[in-house]
N, C-alpha and C positions, 0 to 999 in steps of 0.2 A: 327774422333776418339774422339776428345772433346765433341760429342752430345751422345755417346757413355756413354762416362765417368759420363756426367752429369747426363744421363738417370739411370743408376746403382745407381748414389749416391742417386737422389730422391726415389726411388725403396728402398734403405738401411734406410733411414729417413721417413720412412711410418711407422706409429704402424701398427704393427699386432693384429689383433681383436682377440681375446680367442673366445671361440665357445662359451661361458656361462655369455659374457658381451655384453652389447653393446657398439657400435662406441664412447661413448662418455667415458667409461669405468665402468660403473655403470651396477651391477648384473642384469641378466634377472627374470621375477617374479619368476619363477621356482627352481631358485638356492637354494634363501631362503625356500624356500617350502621342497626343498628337504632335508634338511638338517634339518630342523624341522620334518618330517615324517621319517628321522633314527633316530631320537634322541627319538622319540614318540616310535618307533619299538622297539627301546634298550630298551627303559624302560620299554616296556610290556614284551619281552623275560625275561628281568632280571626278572620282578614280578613272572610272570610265572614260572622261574627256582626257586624263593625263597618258593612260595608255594610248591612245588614239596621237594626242601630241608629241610624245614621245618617240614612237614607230617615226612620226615623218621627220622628229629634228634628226633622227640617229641614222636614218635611211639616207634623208639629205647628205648630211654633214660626215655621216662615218665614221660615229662616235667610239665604235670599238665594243660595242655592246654585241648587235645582232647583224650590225653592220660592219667590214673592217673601214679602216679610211679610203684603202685600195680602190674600193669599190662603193665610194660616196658619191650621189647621185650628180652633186652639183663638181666631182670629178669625171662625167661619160658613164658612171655606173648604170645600172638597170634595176630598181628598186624591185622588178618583179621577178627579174630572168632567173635567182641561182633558185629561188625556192618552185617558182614553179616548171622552170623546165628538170629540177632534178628531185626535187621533193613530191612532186604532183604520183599519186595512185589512184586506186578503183577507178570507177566505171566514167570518171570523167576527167580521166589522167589525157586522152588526145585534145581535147579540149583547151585544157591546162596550158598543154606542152604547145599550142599553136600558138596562143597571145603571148606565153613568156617572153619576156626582154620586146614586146610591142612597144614602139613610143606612145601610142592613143594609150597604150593597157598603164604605163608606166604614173602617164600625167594625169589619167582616172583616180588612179590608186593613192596618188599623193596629196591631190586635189580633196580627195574621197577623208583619207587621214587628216592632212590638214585642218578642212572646215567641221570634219567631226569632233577634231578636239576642242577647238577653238568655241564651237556652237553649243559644246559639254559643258566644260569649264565655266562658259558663260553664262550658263542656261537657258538659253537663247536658241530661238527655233525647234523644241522639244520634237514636236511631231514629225517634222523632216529629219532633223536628225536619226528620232528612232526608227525609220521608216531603211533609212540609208542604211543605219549604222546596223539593222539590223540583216540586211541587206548582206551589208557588207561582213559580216561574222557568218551568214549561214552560207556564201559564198566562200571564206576559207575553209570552214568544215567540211565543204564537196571537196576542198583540194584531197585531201588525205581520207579515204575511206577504204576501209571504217577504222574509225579513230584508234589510237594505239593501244589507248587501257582501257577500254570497254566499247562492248558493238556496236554503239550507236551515239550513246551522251559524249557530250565533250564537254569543256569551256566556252566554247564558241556559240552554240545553241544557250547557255545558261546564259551570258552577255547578250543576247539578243533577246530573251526574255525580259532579264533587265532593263534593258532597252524599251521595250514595250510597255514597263511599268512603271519605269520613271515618267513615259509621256503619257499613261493612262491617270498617274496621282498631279500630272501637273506640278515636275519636280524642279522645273525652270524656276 
């Protein structure tokens, strides 16, 4: 019974290794890494929710940025009309040029900006988001083709990559 006893005790005075250190207790490479790659993911989701929130306050409101005040939404403006009925090219310029200045096309768009930023920022609803969000970037890419400084990449495709891989690592 005493070999017993002492057997348990050494068993109770063993460290327990964590799955994410080693034996000596010092982080495996990985740990650091990972926590650096959410903290790099947070920060893209966040960017990505601010531009998205930013388009709808400055579209709204007429901040003077990409919008003038003249033509702020909640003054009769058309958050869609200047850019697609006069920005819109290539093979899906009539398209373009039909919804521009639409009220259905206007309160999509805003609705669309809105809850994307909101759902970014938040990290909340990843998967719809990126489903939207990414929706919604390879949808302005068709405005303008082919893009102005190279045949086919743009920004808009890389954000919607983005997109996809914020909601593939689970960046909410």
């Amino acid at each position: 019974m005493a070999a017993t006893i002492e057997r348990d005790t050494a068993r109770t005075t063993t460290p327990v290794t964590p799955t994410r250190t080693h034996q000596d207790g010092t982080p495996t490479p990985g740990t650091a890494r990972t926590r650096a790659a959410r903290y790099v993911f947070a920060g893209i989701r966040i960017a990505l929710g601010w531009t998205f929130l930013w388009a709808f306050l400055d579209k709204t409101f007429g901040l003077g940025f990409a919008t003038e005040a003249k033509n702020a939404w909640i003054d009769g403006g058309s958050p869609t009309k200047g850019f697609l009925a006069f920005g819109a090219e290539g093979p899906f310029q009539g398209l373009y040029h039909d919804i521009a200045g639409a009220v259905w096309a206007d309160w999509l768009f805003m609705a669309g900006l809105l809850g994307l930023g909101v759902a970014l920022l938040l990290g909340i609803g990843m998967r719809i988001a990126a489903v939207a969000g990414g929706l919604l970037y390879v949808m302005m890419w068709t405005v303008v083709l082919p893009p102005e400084n190279n045949p086919f990449m743009d920004d808009h495709l890389i954000n919607a990559a983005l997109l996809a891989g914020l909601a593939l690592v689970a960046a909410g």
